[in-house]
C-alpha positions as CSV (number, residue, x, y, z in Angstrom):
1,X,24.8,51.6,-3.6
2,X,24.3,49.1,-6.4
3,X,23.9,45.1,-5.1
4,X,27.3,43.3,-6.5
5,X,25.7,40.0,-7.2
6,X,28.9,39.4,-8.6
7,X,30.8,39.4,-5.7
8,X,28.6,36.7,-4.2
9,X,29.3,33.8,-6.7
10,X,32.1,32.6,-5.1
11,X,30.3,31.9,-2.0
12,X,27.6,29.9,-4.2
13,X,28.5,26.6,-3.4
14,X,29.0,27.0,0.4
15,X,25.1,28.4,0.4
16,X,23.9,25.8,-1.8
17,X,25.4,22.8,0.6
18,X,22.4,24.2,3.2
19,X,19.9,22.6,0.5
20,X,21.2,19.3,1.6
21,X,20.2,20.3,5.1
22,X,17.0,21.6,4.8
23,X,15.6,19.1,2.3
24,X,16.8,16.9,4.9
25,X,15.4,18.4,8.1
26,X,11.9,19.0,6.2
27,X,11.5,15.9,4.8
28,X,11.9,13.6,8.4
29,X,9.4,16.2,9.9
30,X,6.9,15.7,6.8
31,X,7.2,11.9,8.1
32,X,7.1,12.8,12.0
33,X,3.9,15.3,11.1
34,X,2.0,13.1,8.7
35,X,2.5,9.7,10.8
36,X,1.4,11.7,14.0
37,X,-1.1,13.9,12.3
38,X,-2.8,10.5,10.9
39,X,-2.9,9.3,14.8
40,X,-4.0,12.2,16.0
41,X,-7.0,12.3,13.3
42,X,-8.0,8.3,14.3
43,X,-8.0,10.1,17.9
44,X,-10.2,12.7,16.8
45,X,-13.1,10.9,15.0
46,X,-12.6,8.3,17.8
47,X,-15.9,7.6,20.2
48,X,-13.6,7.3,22.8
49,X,-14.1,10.7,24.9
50,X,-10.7,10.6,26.3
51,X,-9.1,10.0,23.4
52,X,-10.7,13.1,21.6
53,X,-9.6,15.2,24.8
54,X,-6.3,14.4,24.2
55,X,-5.9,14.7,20.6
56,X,-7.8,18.2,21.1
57,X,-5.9,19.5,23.6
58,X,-2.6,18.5,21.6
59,X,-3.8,20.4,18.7
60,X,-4.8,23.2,20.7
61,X,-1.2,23.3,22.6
62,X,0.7,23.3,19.3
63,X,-1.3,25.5,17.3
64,X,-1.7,28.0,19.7
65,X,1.9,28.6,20.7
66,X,4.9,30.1,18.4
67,X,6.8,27.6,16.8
68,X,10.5,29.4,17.9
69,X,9.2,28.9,21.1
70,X,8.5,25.0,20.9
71,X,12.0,24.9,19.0
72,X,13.7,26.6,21.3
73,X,12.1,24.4,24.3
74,X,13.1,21.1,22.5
75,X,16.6,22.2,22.2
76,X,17.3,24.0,25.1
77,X,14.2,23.4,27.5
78,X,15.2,19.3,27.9
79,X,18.4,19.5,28.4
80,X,18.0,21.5,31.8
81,X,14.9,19.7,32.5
82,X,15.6,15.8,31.8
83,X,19.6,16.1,30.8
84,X,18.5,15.2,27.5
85,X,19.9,16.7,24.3
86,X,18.6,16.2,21.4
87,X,21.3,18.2,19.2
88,X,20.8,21.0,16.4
89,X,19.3,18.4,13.8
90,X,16.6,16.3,15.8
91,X,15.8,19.1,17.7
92,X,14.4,20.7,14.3
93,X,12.6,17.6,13.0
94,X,10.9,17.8,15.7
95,X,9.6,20.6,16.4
96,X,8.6,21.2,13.1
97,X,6.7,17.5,12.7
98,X,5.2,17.9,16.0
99,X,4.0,21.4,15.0
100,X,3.1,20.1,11.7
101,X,0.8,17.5,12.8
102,X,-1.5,19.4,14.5
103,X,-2.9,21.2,11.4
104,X,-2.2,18.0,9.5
105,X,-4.1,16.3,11.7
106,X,-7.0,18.8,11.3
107,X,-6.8,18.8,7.4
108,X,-7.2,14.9,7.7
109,X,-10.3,15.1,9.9
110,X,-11.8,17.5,7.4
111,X,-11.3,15.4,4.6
112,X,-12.6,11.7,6.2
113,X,-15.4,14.2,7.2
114,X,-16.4,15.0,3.2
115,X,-16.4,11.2,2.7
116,X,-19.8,9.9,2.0
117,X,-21.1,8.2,5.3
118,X,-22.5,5.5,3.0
119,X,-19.6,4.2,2.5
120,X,-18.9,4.1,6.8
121,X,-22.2,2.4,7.0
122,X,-21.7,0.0,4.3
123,X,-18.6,-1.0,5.1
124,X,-19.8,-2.1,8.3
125,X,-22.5,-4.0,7.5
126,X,-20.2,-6.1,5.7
127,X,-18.5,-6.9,8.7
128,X,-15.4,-5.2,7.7
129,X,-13.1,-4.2,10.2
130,X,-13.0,-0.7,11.8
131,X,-8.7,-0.8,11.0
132,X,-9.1,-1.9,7.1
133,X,-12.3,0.2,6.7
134,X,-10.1,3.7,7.2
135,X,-7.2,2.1,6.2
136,X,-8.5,0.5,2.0
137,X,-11.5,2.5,2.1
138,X,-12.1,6.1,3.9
139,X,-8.2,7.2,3.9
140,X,-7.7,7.1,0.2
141,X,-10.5,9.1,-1.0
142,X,-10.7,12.0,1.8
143,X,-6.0,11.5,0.7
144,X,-7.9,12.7,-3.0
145,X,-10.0,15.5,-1.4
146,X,-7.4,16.7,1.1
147,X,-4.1,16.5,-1.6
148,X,-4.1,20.4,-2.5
149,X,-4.4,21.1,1.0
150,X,-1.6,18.8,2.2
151,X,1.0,20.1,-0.5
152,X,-0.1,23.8,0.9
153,X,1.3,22.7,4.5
154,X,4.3,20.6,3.2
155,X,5.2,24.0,0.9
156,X,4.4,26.4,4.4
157,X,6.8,23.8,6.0
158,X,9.6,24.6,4.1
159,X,9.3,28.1,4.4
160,X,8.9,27.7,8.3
161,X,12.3,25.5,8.8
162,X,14.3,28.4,8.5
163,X,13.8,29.1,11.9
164,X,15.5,26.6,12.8
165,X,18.6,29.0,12.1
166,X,18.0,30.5,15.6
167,X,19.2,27.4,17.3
168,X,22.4,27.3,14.7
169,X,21.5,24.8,12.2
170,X,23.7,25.5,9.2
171,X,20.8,25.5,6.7
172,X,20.4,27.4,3.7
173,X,19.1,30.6,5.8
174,X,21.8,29.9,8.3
175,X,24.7,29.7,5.7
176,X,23.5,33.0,4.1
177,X,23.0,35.3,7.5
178,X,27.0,33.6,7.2
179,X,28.4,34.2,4.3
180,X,26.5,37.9,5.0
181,X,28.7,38.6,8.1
182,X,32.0,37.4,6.2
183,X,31.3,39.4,3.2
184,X,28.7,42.4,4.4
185,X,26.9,41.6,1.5
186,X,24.1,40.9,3.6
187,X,21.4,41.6,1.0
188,X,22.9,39.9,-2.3
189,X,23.3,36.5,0.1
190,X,19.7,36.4,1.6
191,X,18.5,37.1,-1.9
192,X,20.1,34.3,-3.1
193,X,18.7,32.0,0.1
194,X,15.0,33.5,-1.4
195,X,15.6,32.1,-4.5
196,X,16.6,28.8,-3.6
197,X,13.9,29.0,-1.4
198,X,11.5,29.9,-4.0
199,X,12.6,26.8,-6.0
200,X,12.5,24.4,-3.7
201,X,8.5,25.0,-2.8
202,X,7.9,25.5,-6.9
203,X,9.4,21.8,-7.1
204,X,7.0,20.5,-4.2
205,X,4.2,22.4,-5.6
206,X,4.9,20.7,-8.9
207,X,4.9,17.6,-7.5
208,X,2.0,18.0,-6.3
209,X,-0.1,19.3,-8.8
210,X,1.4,15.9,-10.7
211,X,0.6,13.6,-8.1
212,X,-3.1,15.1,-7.9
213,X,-3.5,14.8,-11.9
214,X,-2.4,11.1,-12.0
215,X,-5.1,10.6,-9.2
216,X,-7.9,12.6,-11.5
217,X,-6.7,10.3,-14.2
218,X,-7.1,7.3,-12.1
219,X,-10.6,7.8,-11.2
């Protein structure tokens, strides 16, 4: 049996409106992931033994469980245990920003790491604070050193939010597995949610590699 890609097109639209979803969905958990990954990093590198406990053990936690299962916890896990429900779409952001940050969190380390300790030690003997230190001085060169890295986990992010079709978000993935048990043409449909896959990770990988050149240039 031949695929009818033909016969898809006139669910096209009604796939594409998943896009709006998605983009949506990964772009508040690239702000939950990076804004908690950069705490968790400050926690890390801090000389505060406590601190580094915790921000270890988070890392640990959420790295070393599935992320369907700390989706499925968020959505289903706190309404029986705390009556709260966060709903399809937070539920999502979420669990894939709280995921997120744990390897963001380690990509950050590494790259403060590869920063020259000279400029650590300089900037405190000139008296600079320990806040404006990391935040005008050691975060934007290990941002330069860590960039391809980052744009790696933002791309494996938007891969990974299809998942979130398990707990019946109607994202692109969600709209196809649709639009598949309406039409049994279960194979033309998720074809089509590859391809619009595909494009949305070239487009962030694009970005990136722009975003990295203008910061070569800079130098």
């Amino acid at each position: 049996m031949q695929p009818e890609f033909n016969r898809i097109i006139p669910f096209l639209p009604y796939i594409l409106e998943g896009v709006v979803v998605t983009l949506q969905i990964v772009m508040m958990s690239i702000v939950v992931g990076l804004t908690l990954g950069i705490v968790l990093t400050l926690l890390k590198i801090s000389k505060v033994k406590p601190l580094v406990v915790i921000a270890s053990f988070y890392t640990s936690i959420f790295r070393g469980t599935p992320l369907i299962l700390q989706l499925t916890l968020l959505y289903f896990g706190l309404v029986q245990l705390i009556g709260i429900d966060l709903g399809e779409f937070w539920s999502a952001v979420l669990a894939l920003g709280l995921n997120s940050a744990a390897y963001i969190s380690e990509i950050i380390r590494a790259g403060i790491l590869a920063v020259d300790k000279g400029q650590t030690e300089a900037s405190m003997a000139l008296g600079i604070p320990y806040r404006n230190m990391m935040q005008k001085i050691i975060l934007p060169q290990a941002l330069k050193n860590i960039l391809p890295a980052l744009i790696n986990e933002f791309t494996a992010l938007t891969k990974e939010s299809a998942i979130v079709t398990v707990i019946g978000t109607v994202d692109i993935m969600r709209r196809a597995m649709i639009v598949g048990q309406q039409s049994f043409l279960y194979f033309e449909a998720l074809i089509v949610a590859g391809v619009i896959y595909y494009m949305i990770v070239t487009a962030i990988s694009l970005i990136g590699n722009l975003i990295e050149r203008r910061l070569t240039v800079s130098d």
